[in-house]
C-alpha positions as CSV (number, residue, x, y, z in Angstrom):
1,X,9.9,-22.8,-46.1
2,X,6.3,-23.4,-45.4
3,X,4.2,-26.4,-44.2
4,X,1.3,-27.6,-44.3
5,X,0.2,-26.1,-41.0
6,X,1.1,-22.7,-42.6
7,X,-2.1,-23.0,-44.8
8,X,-4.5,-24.3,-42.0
9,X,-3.7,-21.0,-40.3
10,X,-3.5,-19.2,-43.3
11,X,-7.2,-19.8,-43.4
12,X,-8.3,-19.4,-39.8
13,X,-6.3,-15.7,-40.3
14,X,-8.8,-15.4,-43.4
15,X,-11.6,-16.1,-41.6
16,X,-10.8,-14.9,-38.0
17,X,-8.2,-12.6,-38.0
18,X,-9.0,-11.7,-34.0
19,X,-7.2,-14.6,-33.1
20,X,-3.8,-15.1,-32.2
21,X,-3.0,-18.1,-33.7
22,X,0.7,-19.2,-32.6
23,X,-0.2,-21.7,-30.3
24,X,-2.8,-23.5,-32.7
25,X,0.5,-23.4,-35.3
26,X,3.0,-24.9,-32.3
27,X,0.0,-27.9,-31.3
28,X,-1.0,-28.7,-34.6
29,X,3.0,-29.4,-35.8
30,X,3.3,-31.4,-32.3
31,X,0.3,-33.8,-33.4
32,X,0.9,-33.7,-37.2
33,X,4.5,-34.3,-36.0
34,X,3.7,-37.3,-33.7
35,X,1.2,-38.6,-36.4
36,X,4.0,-38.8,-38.8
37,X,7.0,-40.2,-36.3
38,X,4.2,-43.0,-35.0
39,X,4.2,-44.3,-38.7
40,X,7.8,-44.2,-39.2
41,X,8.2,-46.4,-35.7
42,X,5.2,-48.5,-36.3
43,X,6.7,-49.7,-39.7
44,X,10.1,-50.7,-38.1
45,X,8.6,-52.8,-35.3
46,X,6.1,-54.6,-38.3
47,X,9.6,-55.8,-39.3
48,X,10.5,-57.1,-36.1
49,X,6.7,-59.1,-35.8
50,X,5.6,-56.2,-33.4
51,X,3.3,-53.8,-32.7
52,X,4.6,-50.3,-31.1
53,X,3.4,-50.6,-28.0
54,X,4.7,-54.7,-27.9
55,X,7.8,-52.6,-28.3
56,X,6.8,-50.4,-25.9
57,X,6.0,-53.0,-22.8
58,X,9.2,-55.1,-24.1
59,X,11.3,-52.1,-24.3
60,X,10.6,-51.5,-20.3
61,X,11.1,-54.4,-19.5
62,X,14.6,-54.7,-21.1
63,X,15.8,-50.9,-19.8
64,X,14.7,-51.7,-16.0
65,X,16.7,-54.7,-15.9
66,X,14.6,-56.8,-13.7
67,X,11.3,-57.8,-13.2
68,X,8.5,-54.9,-13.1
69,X,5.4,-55.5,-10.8
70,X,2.4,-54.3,-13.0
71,X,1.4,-51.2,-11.2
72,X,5.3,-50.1,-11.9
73,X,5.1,-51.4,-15.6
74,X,1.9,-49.9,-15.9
75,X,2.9,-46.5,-14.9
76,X,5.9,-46.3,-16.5
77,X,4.2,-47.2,-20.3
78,X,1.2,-45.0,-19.6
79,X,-1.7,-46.9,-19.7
80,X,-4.4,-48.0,-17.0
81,X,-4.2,-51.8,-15.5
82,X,-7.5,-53.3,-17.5
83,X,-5.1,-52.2,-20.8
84,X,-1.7,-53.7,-19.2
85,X,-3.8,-57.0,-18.1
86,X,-4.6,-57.6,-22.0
87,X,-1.4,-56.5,-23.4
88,X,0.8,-58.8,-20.8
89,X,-1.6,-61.7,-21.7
90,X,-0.8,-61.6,-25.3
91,X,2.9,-61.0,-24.6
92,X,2.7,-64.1,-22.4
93,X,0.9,-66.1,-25.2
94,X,3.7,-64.8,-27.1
95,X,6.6,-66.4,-25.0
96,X,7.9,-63.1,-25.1
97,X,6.9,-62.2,-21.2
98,X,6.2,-64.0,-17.7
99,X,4.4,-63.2,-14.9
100,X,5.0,-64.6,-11.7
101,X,4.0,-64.2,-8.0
102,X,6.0,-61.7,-5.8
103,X,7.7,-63.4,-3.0
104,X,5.5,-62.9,-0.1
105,X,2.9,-61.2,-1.9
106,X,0.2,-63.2,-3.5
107,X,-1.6,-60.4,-5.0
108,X,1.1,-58.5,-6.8
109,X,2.8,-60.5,-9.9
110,X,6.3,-59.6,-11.3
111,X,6.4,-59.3,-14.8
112,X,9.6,-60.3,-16.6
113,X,11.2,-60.9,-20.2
114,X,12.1,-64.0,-21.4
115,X,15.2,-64.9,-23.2
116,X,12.6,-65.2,-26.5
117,X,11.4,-61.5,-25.4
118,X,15.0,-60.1,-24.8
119,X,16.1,-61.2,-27.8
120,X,13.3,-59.7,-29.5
121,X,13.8,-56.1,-28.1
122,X,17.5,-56.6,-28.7
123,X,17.7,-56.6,-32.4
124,X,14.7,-54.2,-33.0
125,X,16.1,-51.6,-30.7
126,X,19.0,-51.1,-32.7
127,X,17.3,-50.3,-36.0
128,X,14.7,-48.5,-33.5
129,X,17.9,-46.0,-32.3
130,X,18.9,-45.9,-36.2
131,X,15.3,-44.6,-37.4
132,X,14.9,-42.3,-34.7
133,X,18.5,-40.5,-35.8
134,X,17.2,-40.8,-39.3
135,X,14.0,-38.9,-38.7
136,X,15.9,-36.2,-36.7
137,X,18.5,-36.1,-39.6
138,X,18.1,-32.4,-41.1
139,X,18.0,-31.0,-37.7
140,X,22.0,-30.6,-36.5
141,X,23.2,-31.5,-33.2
142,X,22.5,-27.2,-31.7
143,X,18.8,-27.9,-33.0
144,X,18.4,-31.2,-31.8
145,X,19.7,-29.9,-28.0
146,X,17.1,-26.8,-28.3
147,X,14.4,-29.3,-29.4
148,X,14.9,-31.7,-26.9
149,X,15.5,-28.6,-24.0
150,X,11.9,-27.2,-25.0
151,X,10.2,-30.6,-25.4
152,X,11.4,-31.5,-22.0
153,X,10.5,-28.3,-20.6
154,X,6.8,-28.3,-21.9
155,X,6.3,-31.7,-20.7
156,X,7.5,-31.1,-17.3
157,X,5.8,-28.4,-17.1
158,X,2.5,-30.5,-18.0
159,X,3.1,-32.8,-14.9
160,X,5.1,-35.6,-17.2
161,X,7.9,-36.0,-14.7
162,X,9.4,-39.2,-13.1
C-alpha cells in the first residue's frame, strides 16, 4: 500500500539520493494527515453553526467545568491573548459565552458558558466523538494504542505537556 507521500520521496530519492529521507516521509504524513482530519472536523462543526476553534474555546469551557480566567483559557486552547480577546468577543456576541469580573480582582475576568453555549457544545460533541472513531476506523484497537503511545511520546517530548 502506497501513499501519496511515497511519490514525493520517490522523487527527492531521484534527485538526491544522499539523503535519508524517513523523517521527511513521517512529517509530511503528520501534516498531510492533520490537513485532512482538520477538514473532516471543520465540516461537522459547520453543521452545528461553528467554526473549529468556536468548538475549540466552547469545548474548554464545557470539560473544565467552571469558569476559565483568560490567561488559563488561553493557555489551554493555544493561542496568544490579542487572539483569545477577539474570539471571546464574538462568542459573547454570540450568547454562547460570558465574561465577568473575578471576585476581588478587577483586572482578571472569568470566562464562562452559558446555558445557549453548553447546549451548543453538548450536541456537537457527540457527533464530534462519532467522527473522530470514524476517521480512526481501519486502524484496530492494538494500532490505535501504538498510535496514540508514539503521538504522545513525540509531543511530550516537544515540550507539549500539561
Amino acid at each position: 500500500m502506497r501513499d501519496a507521500v511515497d511519490g514525493f520521496l520517490d522523487q527527492w530519492a531521484a534527485r538526491r539520493s544522499d539523503l535519508d529521507l524517513d523523517a521527511m516521509g513521517t512529517i509530511g504524513r503528520v501534516l498531510r494527515l492533520s490537513r485532512l482530519v482538520s477538514g473532516r472536523l471543520k465540516d461537522h462543526f459547520a453543521q452545528h453553526g461553528m467554526e473549529t476553534w468556536e468548538f475549540d474555546v466552547l469545548a474548554t469551557l464545557r470539560r473544565s467545568g467552571e469558569p476559565l480566567t483568560a490567561k488559563a483559557l488561553a493557555g489551554s486552547v493555544m493561542i496568544g491573548s490579542a487572539a483569545l480577546t477577539n474570539r471571546v468577543d464574538r462568542l459573547v456576541a454570540r450568547g454562547l459565552v460570558s465574561r465577568d469580573a473575578v471576585p476581588g480582582d478587577r483586572r482578571s475576568l472569568h470566562i464562562a458558558l452559558t446555558d445557549e453555549g453548553r447546549d451548543l457544545v453538548d450536541r456537537a460533541v457527540v457527533g464530534h466523538v462519532r467522527n473522530q472513531q470514524d476517521i480512526l476506523s481501519d486502524l484496530d484497537g492494538d494500532e490505535r494504542d501504538d498510535l496514540a503511545r508514539i503521538l504522545r511520546k513525540l509531543l511530550v517530548s516537544l515540550g507539549d505537556v500539561p
